[in-house]
C-alpha positions in Angstrom: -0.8 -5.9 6.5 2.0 -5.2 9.2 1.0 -2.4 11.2 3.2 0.0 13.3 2.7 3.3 15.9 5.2 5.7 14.8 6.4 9.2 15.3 5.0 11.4 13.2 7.6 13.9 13.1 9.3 11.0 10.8 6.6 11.3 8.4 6.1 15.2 8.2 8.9 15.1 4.9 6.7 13.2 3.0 3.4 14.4 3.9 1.9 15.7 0.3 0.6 19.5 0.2 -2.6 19.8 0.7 -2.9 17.1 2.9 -2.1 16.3 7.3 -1.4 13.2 8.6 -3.9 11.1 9.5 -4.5 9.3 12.8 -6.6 6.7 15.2 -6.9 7.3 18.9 -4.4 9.6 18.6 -1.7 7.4 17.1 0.4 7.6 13.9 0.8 4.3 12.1 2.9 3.0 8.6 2.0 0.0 7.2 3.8 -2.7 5.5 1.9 -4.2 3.0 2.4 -7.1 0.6 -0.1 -8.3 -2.5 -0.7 -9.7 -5.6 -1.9 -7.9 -8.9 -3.9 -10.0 -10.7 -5.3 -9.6 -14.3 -3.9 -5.9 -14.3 -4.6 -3.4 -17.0 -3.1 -0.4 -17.7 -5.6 2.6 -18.3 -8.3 0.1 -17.4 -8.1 -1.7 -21.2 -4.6 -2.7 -21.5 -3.4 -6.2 -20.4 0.5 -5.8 -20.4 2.0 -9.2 -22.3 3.7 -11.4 -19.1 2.6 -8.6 -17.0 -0.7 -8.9 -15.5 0.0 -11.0 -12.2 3.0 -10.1 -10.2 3.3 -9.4 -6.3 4.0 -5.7 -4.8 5.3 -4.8 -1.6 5.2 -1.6 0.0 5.2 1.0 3.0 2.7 3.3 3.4 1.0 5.9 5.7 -2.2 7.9 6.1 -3.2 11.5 5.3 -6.6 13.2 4.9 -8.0 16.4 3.4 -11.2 18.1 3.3 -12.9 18.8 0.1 -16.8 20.8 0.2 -17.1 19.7 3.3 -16.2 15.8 2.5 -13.6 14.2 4.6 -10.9 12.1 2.3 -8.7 9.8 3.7 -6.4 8.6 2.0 -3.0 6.8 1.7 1.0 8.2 0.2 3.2 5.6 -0.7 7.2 5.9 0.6 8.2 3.2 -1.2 6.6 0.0 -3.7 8.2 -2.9 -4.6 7.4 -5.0 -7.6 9.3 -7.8 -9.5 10.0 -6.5 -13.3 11.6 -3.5 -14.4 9.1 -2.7 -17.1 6.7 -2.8 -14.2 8.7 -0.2 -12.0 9.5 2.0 -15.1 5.9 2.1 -16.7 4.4 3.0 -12.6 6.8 5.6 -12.6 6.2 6.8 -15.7 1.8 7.2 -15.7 1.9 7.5 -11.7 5.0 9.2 -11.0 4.9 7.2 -7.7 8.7 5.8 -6.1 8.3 2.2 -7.2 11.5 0.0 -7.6 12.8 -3.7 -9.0 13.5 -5.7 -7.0 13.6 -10.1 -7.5 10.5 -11.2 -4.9 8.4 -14.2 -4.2 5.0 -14.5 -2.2 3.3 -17.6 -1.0 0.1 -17.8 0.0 -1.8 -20.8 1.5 -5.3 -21.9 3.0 -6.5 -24.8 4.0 -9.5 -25.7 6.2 -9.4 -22.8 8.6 -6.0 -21.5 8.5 -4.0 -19.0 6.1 -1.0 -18.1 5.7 0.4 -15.6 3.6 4.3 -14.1 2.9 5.8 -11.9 0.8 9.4 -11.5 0.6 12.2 -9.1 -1.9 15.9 -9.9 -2.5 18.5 -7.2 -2.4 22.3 -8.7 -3.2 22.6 -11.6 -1.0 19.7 -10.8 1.5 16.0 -11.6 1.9 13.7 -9.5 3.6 10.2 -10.8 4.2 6.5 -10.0 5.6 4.7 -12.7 7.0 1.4 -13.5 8.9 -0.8 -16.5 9.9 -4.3 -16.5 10.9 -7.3 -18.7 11.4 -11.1 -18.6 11.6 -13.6 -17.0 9.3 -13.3 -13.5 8.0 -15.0 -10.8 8.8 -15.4 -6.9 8.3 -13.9 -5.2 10.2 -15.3 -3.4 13.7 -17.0 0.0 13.5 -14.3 2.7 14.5 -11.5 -0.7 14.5 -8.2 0.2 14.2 -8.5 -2.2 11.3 -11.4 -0.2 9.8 -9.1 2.9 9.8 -6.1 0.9 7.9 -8.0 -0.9 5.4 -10.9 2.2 4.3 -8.7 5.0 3.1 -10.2 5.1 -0.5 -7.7 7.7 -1.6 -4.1 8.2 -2.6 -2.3 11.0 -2.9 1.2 11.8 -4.7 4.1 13.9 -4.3 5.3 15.6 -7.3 8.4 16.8 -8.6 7.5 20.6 -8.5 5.9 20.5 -5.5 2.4 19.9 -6.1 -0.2 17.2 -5.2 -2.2 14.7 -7.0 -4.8 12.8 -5.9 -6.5 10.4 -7.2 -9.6 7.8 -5.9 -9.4 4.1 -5.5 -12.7 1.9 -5.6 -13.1 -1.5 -3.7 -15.5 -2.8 -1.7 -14.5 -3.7 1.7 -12.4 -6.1 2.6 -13.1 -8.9 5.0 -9.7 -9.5 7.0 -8.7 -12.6 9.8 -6.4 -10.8 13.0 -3.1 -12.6 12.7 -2.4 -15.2 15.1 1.6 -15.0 14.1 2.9 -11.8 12.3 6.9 -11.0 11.6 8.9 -8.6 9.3 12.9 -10.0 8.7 15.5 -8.7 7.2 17.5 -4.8 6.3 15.5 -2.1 4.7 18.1 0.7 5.3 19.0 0.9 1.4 15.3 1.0 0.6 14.1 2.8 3.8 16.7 4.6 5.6 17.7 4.3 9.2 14.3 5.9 10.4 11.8 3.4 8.9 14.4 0.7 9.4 13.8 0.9 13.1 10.7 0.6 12.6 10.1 -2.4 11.5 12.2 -4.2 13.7 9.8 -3.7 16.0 6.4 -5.5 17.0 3.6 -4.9 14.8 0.7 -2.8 16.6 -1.5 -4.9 14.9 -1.8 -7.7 12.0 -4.0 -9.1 9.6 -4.6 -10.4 6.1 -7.2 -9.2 4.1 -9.4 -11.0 1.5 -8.7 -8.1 -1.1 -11.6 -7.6 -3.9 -11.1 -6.0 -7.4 -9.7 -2.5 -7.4 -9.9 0.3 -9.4 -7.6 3.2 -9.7 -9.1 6.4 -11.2 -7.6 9.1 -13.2 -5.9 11.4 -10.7 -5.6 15.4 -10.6 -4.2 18.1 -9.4 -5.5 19.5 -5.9 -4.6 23.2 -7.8 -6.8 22.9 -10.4 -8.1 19.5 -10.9 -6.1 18.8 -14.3 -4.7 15.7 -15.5 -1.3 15.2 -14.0 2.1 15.1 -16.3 2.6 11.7 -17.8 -1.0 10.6 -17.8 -2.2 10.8 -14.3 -3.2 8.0 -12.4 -5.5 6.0 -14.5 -8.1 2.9 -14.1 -6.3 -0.7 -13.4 -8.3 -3.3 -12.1 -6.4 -6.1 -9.8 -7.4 -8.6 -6.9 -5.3 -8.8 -3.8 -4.3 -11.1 -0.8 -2.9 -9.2 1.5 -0.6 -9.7 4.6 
C-alpha cells in the first residue's frame, strides 16, 4: 500500500454524495494499492470457473459519513485494475464500480525475515508497477497511526450514474502490516489516471507498507436515500485473502 498527501481540491469530483473527504492530521492521502483475490465468490456462493485467484490494482481515497450518531469511514475507488475481462465486466455489472482489463502480474516473496511484494499492469508497450520491501515481524498497527487510518476504513462507497450513493460494508479483521524499508511506483498512468493523479505518483510515498490481508467480505450494499438494493444487484458478499503492497 503506496501512500501519498494530496490536494484535496483534486478529489472533491469524485467525492460520493452523502459523504466528505476524509483526513489524518489534517492531510488528504490516495492510496495505491495492489492484491490478490483468492478463492473469490460471487454473491458469497459462486466460485467463477478460472476465476477465483487473480491480482487487482487500484487507487483509492477516504471519505466518512455519519449515520445515528456512528462515524463510517470508508473508502471510493477512482480506478481498479484486474487481469480478465469477464472479471472487469461482471464488477461493473453487480458493483457498478470503474474497474478495467488490463494484462498484470504480481510477485510476492518471503523468506526468513524479509518480504517483498510487486504488482505491475501492461498498457501497449509499457509496464507500470508498485513495489515494496520490508523486513521484521508484523504487527498492528499504532493507535491513531497513520497506518491505522489507511488500513481500518470498513466501508466503501460508490458513485452512481444518476447521481446517487451506495454504500456498502466490508468485514476483515485487522491486518498486521511491516513499514516498508524500500517502496517505488514506475511507469505512466495518464491514460488510466489523468494528468492530476499522474503527478502524484511520481512522487515519494508519505508512507509504505504491506499488509498481511485476512479473509474479506463484501456485503450487500444500499442506497444512502432509502437503503434499497442498488441497480444490478448491489454489492454483494465475496470472500478473498490479500497480500498487499
Amino acid at each position: 500500500m503506496l501512500n501519498y498527501e494530496v490536494d484535496p481540491a483534486c478529489l472533491q469530483k469524485y467525492v460520493p454524495a452523502g459523504t466528505e473527504l476524509d483526513s489524518f492530521d489534517g492531510k488528504t492521502y490516495v492510496s495505491l494499492v495492489g492484491f490478490q483475490f483468492c478463492r473469490t465468490k460471487l454473491l458469497g456462493t459462486i466460485p467463477i470457473p478460472f476465476h477465483t485467484d487473480f491480482e487487482e490494482i487500484n487507487l483509492r481515497f477516504y471519505v466518512r459519513r455519519s449515520e445515528d450518531g456512528e462515524a463510517r469511514r470508508g473508502v471510493v475507488f477512482v480506478t481498479e485494475i484486474v487481469p480478465k475481462r469477464a472479471i472487469a465486466f461482471a464488477a461493473r455489472l453487480f458493483y457498478n464500480e470503474n474497474y478495467v482489463r488490463r494484462p498484470m502480474a504480481h510477485r510476492v516473496f518471503s523468506k526468513d525475515s524479509k518480504v517483498e511484494a510487486e504488482y505491475s499492469w501492461r498498457t501497449g508497450n509499457q509496464s507500470c508497477k508498485l513495489q515494496a520491501h520490508a523486513s521484521g515481524t508484523p504487527s498492528l498497527p499504532a493507535e491513531g497511526s497513520l497506518e491505522q487510518f489507511i488500513t481500518e476504513h470498513y466501508w466503501g462507497y460508490s458513485r452512481q450514474s444518476g447521481g446517487g450513493t451506495v454504500e456498502y460494508h466490508v468485514s476483515h479483521i485487522p491486518w498486521k502490516v511491516w513499514h516498508a524499508t524500500y517502496a517505488e511506483f514506475s511507469g505512466d498512468t495518464r491514460d488510466l489516471y489523468g494528468e492530476e493523479f499522474s503527478r502524484v505518483l511520481t512522487k515519494t510515498p508519505a508512507s509504505a507498507f504491506i499488509a498481511d490481508g485476512s479473509p474479506v467480505k463484501v456485503l450487500r450494499g444500499c442506497a444512502l436515500s432509502s437503503c434499497l438494493p442498488a441497480v444490478g444487484g448491489s454489492l454483494s458478499d465475496k470472500d478473498r485473502r490479500r497480500t498487499s503492497t
